[in-house]
N, C-alpha and C positions, 0 to 999 in steps of 0.2 A: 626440715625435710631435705635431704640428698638428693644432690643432684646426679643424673644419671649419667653414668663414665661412656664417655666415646672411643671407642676406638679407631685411632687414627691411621688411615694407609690400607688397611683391609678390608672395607667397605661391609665387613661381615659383623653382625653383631652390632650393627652402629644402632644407638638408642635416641629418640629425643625428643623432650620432654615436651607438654603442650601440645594444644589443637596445631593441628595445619590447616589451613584453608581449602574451603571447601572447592573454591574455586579452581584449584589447583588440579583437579582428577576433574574438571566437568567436559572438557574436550575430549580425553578418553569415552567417556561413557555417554556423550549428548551425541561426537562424531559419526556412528555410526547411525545412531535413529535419526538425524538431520538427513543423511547422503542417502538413504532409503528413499527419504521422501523428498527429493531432486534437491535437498541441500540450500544454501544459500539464496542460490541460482531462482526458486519458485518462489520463497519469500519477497527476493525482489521485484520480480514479472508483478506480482499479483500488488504491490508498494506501488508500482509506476508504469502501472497497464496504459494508463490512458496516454501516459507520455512516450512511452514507447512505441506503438500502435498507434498513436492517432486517435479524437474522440469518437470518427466518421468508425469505427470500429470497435471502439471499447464499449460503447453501450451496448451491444449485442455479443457479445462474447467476454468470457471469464476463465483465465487461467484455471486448471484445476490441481494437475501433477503431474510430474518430469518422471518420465524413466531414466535410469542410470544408461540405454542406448541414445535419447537425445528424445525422447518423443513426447511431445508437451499435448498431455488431455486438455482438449480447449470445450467448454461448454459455450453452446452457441445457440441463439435464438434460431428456432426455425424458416421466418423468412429471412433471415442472411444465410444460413449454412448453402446455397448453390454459390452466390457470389464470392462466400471464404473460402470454397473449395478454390475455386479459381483465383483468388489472390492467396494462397497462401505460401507460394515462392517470396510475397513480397512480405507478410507476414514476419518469416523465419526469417527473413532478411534483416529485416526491422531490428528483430531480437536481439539477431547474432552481430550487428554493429552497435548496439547498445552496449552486449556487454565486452564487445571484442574480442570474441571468443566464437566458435562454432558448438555451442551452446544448446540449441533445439537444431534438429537433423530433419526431425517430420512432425506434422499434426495428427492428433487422431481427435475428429471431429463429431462431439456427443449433440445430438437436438434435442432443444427443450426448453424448459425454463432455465431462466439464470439462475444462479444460488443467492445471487444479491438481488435486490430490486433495484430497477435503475432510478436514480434520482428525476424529480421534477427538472424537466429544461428551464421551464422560468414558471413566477404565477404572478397571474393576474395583478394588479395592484389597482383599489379603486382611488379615482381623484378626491383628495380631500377636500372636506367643508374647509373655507372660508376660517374659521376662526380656528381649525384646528390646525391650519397650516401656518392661520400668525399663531399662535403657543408653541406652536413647535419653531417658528424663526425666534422667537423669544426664548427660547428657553437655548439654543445655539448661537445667539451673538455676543457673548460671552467667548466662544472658543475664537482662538486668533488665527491658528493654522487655516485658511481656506481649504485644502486638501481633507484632513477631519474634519471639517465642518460641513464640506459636503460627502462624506462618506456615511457622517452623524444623519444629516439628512433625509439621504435614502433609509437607513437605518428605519430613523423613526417614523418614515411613511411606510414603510414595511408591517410594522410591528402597530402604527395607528389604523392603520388598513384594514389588517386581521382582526383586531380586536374589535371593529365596527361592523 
C-alpha cells in the first residue's frame, strides 16, 4: 500500500495517513456544552460543596447551575432559605476564595427539596452480646497496626449491629 505524499511548506493538500485521536478535537466540541453549563467552575462547587461552604450549610443547600454572568442556582431547604438569604455575602465569599476568582457574583435562591437526600448524621449502633464482642476481638488480634485494628473494630460493630 502507498503511502500518501505530503506536501511540505504549503500546508495545502497535506494528507496523512491513519486515525488521529479522538482526543485531539474533544476540547473544541466538549468547550462550548461545558461553558453553557458554568464549566469547570460547577463541577467543582458541587465535588466540594461541603468543604467549601461548611457542613453547617451543605446539608440544606445544593449547587444547581452557574450562569455565564456569575449567578449560581442554589437549591435550598425551605427552613434555611430566610437564614441563606442573609448569609449569602458570606456564601459567595466562601466560593470566590476557594477558587480565587470572583467566580459566583449573586445567588438566585430555589425552595424545596434537595435533589440529593442528605445522608444519615450518625445511626444508632446497639451494644454487643458478650460473646459477639469476644469473636469479633478474636478474629482482630491478629492485626498488629493498633490504628486498623481499631478502625476494623468499629467496622465490625457496625456491620454486627445491623445484621442483629
Amino acid at each position: 500500500m502507498d503511502e500518501p505524499t505530503l506536501v511540505r511548506g504549503s500546508g495545502v493538500g497535506e494528507r496523512r495517513s491513519g486515525f488521529r485521536a479522538a482526543g485531539a478535537n474533544l476540547p473544541r466540541i466538549v468547550g462550548p456544552i461545558v461553558a453553557r453549563h458554568g464549566g469547570g467552575v460547577l463541577a467543582r462547587l458541587k465535588s466540594e460543596w461541603a468543604v467549601i461552604i461548611g457542613p453547617d450549610l451543605a446539608d440544606s443547600t445544593w449547587p444547581e447551575a452557574l450562569a455565564r454572568g456569575g449567578t449560581l442556582k442554589l437549591h435550598v431547604a425551605s427552613v434555611k432559605a430566610l437564614e441563606l438569604q442573609h448569609r449569602a455575602p458570606l456564601v459567595i465569599e466562601r466560593i470566590n476564595l476557594f477558587f480565587g476568582r470572583d467566580a459566583v457574583t449573586r445567588l438566585a435562591l430555589v425552595q424545596g427539596p434537595l435533589p440529593l437526600a442528605p445522608l444519615p448524621s450518625h445511626k444508632t449502633v446497639r451494644p454487643l452480646a458478650s460473646r459477639e464482642a469476644a469473636a469479633l476481638d478474636r478474629q482482630l488480634e491478629t492485626v498488629a497496626n493498633p490504628e486498623l485494628r481499631d478502625a476494623l473494630a468499629r467496622l465490625g460493630r457496625l456491620v454486627i449491629s445491623a445484621a442483629g
